[in-house]
C-alpha positions in Angstrom: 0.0 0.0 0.0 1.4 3.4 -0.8 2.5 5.7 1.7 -0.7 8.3 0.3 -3.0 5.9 0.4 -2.6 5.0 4.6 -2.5 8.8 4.5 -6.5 8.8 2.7 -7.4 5.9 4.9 -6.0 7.6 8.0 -7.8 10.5 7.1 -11.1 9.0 6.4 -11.5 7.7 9.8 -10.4 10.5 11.6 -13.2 12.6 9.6 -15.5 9.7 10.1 -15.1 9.7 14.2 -15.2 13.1 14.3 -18.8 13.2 12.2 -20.0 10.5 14.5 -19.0 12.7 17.7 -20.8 15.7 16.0 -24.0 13.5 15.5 -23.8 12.3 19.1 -23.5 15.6 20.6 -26.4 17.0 18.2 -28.7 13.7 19.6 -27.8 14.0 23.3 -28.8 18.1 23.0 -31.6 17.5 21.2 -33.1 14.5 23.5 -31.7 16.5 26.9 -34.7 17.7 27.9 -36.7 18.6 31.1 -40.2 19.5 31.7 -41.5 23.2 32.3 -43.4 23.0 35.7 -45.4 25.1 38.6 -45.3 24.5 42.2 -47.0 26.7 44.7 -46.2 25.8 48.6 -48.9 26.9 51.1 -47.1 27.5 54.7 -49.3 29.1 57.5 -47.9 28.6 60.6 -49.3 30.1 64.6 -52.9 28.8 63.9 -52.8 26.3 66.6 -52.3 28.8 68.5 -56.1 29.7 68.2 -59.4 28.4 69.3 -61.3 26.3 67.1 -64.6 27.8 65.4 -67.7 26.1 63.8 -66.3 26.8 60.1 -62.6 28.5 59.9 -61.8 29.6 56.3 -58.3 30.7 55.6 -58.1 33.0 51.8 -54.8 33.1 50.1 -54.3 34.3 46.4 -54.7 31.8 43.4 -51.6 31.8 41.2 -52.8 34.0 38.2 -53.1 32.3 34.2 -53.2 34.4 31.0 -53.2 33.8 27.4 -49.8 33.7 26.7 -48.9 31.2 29.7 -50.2 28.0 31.0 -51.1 27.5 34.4 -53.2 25.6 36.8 -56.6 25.0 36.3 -59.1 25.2 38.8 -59.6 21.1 39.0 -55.7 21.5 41.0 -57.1 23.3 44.0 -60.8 21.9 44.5 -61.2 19.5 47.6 -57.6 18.3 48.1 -57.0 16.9 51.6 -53.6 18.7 53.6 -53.8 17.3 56.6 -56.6 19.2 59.1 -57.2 21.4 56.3 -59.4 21.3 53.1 -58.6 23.4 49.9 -61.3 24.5 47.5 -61.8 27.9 45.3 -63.8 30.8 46.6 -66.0 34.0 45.0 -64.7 36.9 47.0 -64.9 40.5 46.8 -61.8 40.7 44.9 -62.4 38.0 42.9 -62.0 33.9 42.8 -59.2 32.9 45.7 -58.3 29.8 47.1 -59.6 28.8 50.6 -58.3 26.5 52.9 -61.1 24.8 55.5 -60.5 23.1 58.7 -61.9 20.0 58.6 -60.2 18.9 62.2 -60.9 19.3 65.8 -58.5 21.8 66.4 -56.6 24.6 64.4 -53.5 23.6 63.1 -51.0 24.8 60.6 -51.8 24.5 56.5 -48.8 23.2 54.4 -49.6 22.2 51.0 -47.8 22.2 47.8 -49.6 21.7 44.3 -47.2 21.1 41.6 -47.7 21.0 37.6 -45.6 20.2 34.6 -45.7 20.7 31.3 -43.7 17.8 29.0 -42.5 20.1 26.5 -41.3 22.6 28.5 -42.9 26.0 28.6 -42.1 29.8 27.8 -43.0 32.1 30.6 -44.3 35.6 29.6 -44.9 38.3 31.9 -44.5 36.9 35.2 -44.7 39.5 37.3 -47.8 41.7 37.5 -50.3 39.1 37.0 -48.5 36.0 39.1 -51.0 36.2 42.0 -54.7 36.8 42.0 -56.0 39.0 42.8 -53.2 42.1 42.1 -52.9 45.5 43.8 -51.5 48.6 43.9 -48.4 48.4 45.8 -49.4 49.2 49.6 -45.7 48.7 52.0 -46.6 46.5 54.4 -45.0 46.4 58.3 -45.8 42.5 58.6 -43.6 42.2 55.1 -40.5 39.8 55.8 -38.3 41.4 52.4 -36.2 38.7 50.7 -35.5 40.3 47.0 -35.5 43.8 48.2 -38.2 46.5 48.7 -36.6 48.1 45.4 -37.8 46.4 42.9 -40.7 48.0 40.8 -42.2 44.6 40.3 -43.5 43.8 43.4 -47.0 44.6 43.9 -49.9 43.6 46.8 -52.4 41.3 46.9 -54.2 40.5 50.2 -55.2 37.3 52.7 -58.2 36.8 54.5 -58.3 36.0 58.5 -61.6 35.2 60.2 -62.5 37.5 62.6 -64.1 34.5 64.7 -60.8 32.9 65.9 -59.4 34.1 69.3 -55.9 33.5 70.6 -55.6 31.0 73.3 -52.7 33.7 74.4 -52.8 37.6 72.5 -48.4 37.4 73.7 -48.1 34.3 71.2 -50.6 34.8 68.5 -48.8 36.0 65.5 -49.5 33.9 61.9 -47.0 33.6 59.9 -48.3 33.3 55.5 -45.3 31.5 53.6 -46.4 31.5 49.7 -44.4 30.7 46.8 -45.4 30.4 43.9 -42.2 29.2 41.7 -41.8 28.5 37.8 -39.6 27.0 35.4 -39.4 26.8 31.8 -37.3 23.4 31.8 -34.9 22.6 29.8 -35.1 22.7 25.7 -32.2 21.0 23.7 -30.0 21.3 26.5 -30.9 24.5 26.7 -31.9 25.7 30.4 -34.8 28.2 30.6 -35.2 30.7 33.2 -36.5 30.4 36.9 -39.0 32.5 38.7 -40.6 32.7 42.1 -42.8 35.1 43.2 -43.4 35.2 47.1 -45.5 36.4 50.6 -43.5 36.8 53.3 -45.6 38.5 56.2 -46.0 37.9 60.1 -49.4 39.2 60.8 -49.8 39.9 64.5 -52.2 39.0 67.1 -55.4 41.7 66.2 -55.0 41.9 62.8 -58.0 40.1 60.8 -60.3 40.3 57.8 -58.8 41.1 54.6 -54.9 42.4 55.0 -53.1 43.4 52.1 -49.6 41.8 51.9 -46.5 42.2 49.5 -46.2 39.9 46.4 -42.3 40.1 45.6 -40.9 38.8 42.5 -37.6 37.4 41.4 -35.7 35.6 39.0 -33.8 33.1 39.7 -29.8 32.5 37.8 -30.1 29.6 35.0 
């Protein structure tokens, strides 16, 4: 065989592993994908700290859908069993919320999570003013525990609902504490990561404070 000819061969299968590398990196970028999804986690904690009542409705805001995004529908939140506590949508003043009932003997704290994904991933547009329902003029809160900042222009208020009917056991050790976050991602497309947002209530609402209490809905996105 002459010395050019090894050289061809040689050639040819270096090009040839190199075109099946660029195939295999092409088919594992195409196939690496991860699902777009929702979660919203419920956390209300000091309401064992309060005297049980016939019916004992706690109103939070209902993560907020538009044309251009997916969502949850309203068959996620009707009747789901968390514990004490019984989660169903409500007509309000200020629109359609989500309402947790006590189903139990005694008060005792909510945590839920409802979670949904999307298999083909999903693009995220405008998540800010419309994340919660319902949405408010920005009113500063002093129950508001800040975690992004009180800068930023996105945040707005929305508002919670605290019978009047329940009474501490002890007025000293009666503040309830509303822990929502709603988060989002868009997955991952081709190997290509999407972005991450969460949109959060942070407030401790002291002993006194009942009926409908705006709160602060702060917004951030996360790093890919």
């Amino acid at each position: 065989m002459k010395e050019n000819d090894l050289k061809v061969i040689i050639l040819g299968v270096i090009a040839c592993i190199i075109f099946l590398i660029i195939i295999s990196l092409v088919g594992v970028a195409y196939i690496n994908n991860s699902p777009g999804a929702y979660t919203y986690i419920v956390d209300i904690e000091g309401l064992q700290n309060y005297q049980p009542t016939l019916i004992t409705d706690v109103i939070i805001p209902l993560p907020g859908t538009s044309e251009e995004r997916p969502g949850f529908t309203d068959d996620d939140f009707q009747y789901k069993i968390f514990g004490d506590w019984r989660s169903m949508l409500v007509m309000t003043p200020y629109g359609k919320m989500l309402a947790f009932e006590s189903i139990g003997r005694n008060l005792t704290d909510i945590h839920a999570i409802f979670s949904k994904t999307y298999s083909e991933g999903i693009r995220i547009e405008n998540f800010t003013q419309d994340s919660f329902q319902p949405v408010l003029p920005f009113i500063n809160s002093d129950y508001t525990q800040w975690v992004y900042g009180k800068d930023l222009n996105r945040n707005y208020s929305t508002i919670i609902y605290i019978p009047d009917s329940i009474k501490p056991f002890n007025a000293e050790n009666a503040n309830i504490t509303f822990s929502l976050d709603l988060g989002a991602s868009e997955g991952m497309q081709h190997s290509m990561v999407g972005k991450h947002y969460h949109v959060i209530v942070r407030e401790v609402i002291p002993s006194g404070v009942r009926n409908w209490t705006p709160v602060v809905a702060q917004v951030g996105e996360l790093p890919h």
